[in-house]
DRENVEX-793583 format. One record per residue: residue in one letter; x, y, z of N, C-alpha, C, O in turn. Coordinates in steps of 0.1 Angstrom, whole numbers, padded with zeros to 4 digits, always signed. Layout:
BEGIN
aXYZXYZXYZXYZ
...
REM end
This chain:
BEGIN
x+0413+0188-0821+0408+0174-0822+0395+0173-0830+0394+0163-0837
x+0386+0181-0829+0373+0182-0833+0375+0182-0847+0367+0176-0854
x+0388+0189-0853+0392+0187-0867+0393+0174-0873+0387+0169-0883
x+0403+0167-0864+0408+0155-0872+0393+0147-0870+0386+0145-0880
x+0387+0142-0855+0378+0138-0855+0363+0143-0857+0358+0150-0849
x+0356+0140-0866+0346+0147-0868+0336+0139-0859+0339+0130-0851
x+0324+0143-0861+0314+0135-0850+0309+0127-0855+0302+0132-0864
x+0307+0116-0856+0300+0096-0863+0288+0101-0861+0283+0108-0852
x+0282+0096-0871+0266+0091-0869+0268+0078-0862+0278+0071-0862
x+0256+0078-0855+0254+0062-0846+0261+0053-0854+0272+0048-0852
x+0253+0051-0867+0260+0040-0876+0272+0033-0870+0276+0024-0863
x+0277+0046-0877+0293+0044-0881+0300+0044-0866+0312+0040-0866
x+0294+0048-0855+0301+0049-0842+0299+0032-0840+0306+0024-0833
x+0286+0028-0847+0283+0009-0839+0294-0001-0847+0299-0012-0844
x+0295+0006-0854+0304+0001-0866+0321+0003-0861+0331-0004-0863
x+0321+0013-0856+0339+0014-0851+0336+0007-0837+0347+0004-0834
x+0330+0004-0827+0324-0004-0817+0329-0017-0822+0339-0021-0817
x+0325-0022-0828+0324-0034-0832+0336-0038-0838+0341-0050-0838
x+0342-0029-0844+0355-0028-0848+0368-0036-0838+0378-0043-0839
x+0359-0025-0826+0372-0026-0816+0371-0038-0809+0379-0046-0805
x+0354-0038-0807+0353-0050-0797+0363-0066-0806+0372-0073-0799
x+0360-0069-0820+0363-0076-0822+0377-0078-0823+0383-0087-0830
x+0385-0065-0813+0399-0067-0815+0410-0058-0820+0420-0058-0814
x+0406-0048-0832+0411-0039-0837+0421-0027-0827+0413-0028-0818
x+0426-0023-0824+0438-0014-0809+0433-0004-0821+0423+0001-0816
x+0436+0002-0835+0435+0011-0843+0419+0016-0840+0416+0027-0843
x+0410+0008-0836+0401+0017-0839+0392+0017-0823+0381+0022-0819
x+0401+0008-0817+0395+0012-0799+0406+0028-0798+0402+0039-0794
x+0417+0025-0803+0422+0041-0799+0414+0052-0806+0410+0062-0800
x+0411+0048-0820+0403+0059-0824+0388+0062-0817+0383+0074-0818
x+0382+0054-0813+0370+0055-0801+0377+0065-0789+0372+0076-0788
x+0388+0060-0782+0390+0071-0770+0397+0085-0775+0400+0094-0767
x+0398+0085-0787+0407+0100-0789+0393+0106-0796+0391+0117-0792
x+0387+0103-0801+0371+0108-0803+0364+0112-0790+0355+0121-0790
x+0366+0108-0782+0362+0115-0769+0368+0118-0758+0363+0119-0747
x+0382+0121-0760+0391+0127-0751+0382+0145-0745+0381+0149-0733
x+0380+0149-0751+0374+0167-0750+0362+0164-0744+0358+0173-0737
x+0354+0152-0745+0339+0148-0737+0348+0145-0726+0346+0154-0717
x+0358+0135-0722+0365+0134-0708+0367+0149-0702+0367+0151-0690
x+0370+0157-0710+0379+0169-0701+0367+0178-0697+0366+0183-0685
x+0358+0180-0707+0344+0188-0707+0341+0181-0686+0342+0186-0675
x+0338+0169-0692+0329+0164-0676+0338+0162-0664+0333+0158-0653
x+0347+0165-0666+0359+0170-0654+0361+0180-0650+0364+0183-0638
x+0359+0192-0662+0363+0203-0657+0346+0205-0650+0346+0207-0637
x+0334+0205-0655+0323+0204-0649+0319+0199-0639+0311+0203-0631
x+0328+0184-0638+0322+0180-0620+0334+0179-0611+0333+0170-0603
x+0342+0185-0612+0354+0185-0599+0358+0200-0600+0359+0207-0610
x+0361+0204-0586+0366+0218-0580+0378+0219-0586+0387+0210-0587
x+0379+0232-0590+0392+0230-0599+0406+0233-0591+0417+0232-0597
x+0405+0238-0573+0416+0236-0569+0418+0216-0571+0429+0210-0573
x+0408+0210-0571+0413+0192-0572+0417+0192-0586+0426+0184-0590
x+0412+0200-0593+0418+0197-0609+0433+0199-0613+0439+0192-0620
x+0439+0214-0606+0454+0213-0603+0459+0203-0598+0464+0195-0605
x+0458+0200-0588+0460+0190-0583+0460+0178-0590+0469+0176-0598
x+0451+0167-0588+0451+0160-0595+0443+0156-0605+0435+0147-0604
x+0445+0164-0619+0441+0167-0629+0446+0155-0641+0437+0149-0647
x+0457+0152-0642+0460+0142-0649+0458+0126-0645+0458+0118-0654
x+0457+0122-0631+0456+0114-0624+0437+0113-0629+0433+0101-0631
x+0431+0120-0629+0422+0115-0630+0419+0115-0649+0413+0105-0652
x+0422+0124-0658+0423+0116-0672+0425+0106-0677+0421+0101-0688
x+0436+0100-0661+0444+0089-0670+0434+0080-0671+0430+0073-0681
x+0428+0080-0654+0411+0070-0649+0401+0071-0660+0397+0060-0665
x+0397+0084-0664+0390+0081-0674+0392+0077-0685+0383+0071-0691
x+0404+0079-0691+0408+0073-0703+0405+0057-0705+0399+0053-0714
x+0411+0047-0693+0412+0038-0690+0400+0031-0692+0398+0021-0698
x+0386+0040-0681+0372+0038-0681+0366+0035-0698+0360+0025-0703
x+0370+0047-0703+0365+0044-0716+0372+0031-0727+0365+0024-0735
x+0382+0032-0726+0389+0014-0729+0380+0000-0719+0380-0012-0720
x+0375+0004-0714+0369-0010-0703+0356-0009-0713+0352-0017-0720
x+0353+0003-0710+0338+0007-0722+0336+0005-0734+0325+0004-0739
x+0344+0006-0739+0346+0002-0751+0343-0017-0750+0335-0021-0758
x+0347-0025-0743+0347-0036-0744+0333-0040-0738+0326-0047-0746
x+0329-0037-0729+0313-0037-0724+0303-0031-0728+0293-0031-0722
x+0304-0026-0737+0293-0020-0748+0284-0031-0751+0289-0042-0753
x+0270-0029-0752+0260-0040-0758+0256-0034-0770+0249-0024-0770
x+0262-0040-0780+0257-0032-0799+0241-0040-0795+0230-0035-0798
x+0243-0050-0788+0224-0058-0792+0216-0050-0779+0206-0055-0774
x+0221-0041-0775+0209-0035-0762+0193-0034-0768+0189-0028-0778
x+0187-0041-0758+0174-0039-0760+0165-0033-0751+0171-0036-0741
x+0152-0025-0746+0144-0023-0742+0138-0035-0730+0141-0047-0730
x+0130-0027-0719+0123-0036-0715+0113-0046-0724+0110-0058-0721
x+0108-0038-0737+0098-0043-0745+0106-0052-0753+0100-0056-0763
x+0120-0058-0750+0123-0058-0764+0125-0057-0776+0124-0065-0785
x+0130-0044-0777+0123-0038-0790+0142-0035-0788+0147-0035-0777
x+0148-0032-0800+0168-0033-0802+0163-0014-0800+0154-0008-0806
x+0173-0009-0789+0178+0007-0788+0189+0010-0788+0195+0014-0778
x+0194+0009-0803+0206+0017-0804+0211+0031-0790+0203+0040-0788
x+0220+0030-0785+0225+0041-0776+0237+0047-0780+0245+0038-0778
x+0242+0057-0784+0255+0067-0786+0266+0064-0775+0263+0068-0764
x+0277+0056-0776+0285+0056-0768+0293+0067-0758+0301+0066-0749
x+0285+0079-0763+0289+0090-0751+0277+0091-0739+0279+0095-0728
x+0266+0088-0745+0255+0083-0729+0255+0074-0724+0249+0072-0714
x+0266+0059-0733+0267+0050-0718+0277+0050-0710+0278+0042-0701
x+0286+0060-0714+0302+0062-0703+0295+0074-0697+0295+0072-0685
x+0288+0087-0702+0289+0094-0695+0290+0094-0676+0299+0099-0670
x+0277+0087-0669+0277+0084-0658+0287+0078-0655+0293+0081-0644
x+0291+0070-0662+0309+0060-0649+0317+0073-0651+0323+0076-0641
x+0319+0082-0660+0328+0089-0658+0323+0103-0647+0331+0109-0640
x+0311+0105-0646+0308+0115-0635+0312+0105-0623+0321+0108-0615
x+0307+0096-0622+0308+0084-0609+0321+0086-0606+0322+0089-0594
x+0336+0086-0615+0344+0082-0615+0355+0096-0606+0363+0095-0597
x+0349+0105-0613+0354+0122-0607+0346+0119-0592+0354+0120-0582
x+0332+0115-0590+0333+0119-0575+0335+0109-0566+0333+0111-0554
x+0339+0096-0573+0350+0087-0562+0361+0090-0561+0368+0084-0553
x+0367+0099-0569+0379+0101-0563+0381+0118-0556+0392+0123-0553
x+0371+0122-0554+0369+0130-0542+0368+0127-0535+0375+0134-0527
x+0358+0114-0529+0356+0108-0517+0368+0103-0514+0373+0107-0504
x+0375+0096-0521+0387+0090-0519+0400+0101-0515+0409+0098-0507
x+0400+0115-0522+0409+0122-0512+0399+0129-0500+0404+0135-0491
x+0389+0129-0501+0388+0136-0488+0387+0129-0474+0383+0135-0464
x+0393+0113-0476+0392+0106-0466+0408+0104-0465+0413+0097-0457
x+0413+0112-0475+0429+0109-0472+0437+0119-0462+0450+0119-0462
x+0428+0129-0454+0431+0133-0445+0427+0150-0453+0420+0158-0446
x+0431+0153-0461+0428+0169-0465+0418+0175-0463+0412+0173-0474
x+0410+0180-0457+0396+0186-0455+0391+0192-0466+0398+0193-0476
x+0378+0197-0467+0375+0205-0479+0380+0221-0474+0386+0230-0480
x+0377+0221-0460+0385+0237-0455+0398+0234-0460+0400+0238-0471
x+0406+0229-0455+0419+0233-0456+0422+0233-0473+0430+0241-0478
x+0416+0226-0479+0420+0225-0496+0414+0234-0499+0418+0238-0511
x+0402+0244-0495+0401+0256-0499+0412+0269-0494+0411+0279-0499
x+0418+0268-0487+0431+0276-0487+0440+0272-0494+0450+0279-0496
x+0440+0260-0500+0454+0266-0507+0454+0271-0517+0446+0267-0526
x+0465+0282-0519+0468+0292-0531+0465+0282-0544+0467+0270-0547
x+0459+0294-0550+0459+0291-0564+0470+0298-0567+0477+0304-0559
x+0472+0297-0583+0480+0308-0590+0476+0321-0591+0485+0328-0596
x+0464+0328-0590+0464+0340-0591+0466+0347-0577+0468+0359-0577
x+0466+0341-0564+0471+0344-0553+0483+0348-0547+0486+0354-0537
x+0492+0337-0563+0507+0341-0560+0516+0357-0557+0508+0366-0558
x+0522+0358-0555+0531+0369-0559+0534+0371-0576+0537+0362-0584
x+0532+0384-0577+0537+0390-0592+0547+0379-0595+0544+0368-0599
x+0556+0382-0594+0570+0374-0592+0568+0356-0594+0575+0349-0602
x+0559+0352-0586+0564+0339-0591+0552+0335-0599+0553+0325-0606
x+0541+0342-0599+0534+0339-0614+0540+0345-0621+0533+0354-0625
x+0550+0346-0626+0557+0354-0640+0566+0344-0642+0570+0342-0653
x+0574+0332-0630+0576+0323-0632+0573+0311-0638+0579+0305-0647
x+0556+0307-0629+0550+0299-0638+0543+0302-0647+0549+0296-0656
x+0537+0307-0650+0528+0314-0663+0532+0316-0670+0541+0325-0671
x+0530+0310-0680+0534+0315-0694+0525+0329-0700+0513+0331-0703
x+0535+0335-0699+0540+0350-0708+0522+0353-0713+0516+0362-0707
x+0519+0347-0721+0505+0347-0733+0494+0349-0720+0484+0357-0722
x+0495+0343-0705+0488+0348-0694+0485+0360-0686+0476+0364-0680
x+0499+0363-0688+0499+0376-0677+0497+0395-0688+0501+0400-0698
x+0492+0397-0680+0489+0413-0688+0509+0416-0685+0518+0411-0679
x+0506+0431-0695+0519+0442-0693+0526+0446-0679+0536+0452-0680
x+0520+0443-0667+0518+0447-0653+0526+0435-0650+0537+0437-0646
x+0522+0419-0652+0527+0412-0645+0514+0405-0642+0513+0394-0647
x+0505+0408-0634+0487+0406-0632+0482+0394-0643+0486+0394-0655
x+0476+0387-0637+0466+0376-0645+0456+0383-0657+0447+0391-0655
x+0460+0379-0666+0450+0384-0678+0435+0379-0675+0433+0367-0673
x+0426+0386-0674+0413+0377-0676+0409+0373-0692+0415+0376-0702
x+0393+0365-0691+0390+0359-0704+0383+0375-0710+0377+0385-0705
x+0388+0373-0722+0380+0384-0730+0394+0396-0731+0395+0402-0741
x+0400+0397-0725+0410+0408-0729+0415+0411-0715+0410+0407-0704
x+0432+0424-0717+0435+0426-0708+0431+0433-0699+0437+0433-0688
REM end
């Protein structure tokens, strides 16, 4: 992604802003696929990644969504207490709704009855049996043994 989208100077980010606000779907999508990898980055960083198995896509879709709402609530004219016009990069004014957004829906399952103990037992995939991680895993994961490859080599 980092290929097709390169990184905007402010400019040109206030400028595809304004694009979209005024209507454009081509260039509000191109705002959220410019920051799809900043969504995944602050997900994988603020949620337990047994919740990210879990509900991993469920919460992309929230933020995808977030950033479509943001896109529309953006102020191109933000100004200062002083008054004075401060341009802001549209990845520091989503960033917080989207941390906000990962730990309301923690609160939200952990009031749905699953404890944080019990959701720390459940198996991950490297806890499985040889056998049925060779089922799920794709091949490119598992060392010659059958065993979870780690990062860096087998």
């Amino acid at each position: 992604m980092a290929r097709r989208y390169p990184k905007l100077s402010l400019a040109q980010e206030r400028r595809m802003i304004a694009t979209a606000q005024a209507g454009r779907k081509t260039a509000r999508d191109e705002l959220v696929l410019r920051h799809i990898g900043f969504l995944m980055w602050c997900l994988r960083t603020k949620v337990f990644r047994w919740h990210l198995e879990r509900h991993g896509d469920d919460l992309l879709s929230a933020a995808i969504l977030t950033l479509y709402q943001k896109i529309r609530t953006y102020d191109l004219n933000y100004r200062d207490r002083g008054g004075v016009l401060r341009p802001v990069r549209f990845i520091s004014y989503v960033w917080k709704r989207i941390d906000g957004l990962a730990l309301d829906h923690l609160k939200r399952e952990s009031r749905s009855g699953v404890s944080f103990d019990e959701a720390r037992h459940i198996p991950s995939r490297s806890n499985l049996p040889v056998k049925i991680r060779q089922k799920t895993l794709p091949a490119r994961f598992l060392c010659r043994d059958g065993h979870m490859a780690r990062a860096g080599g087998n």
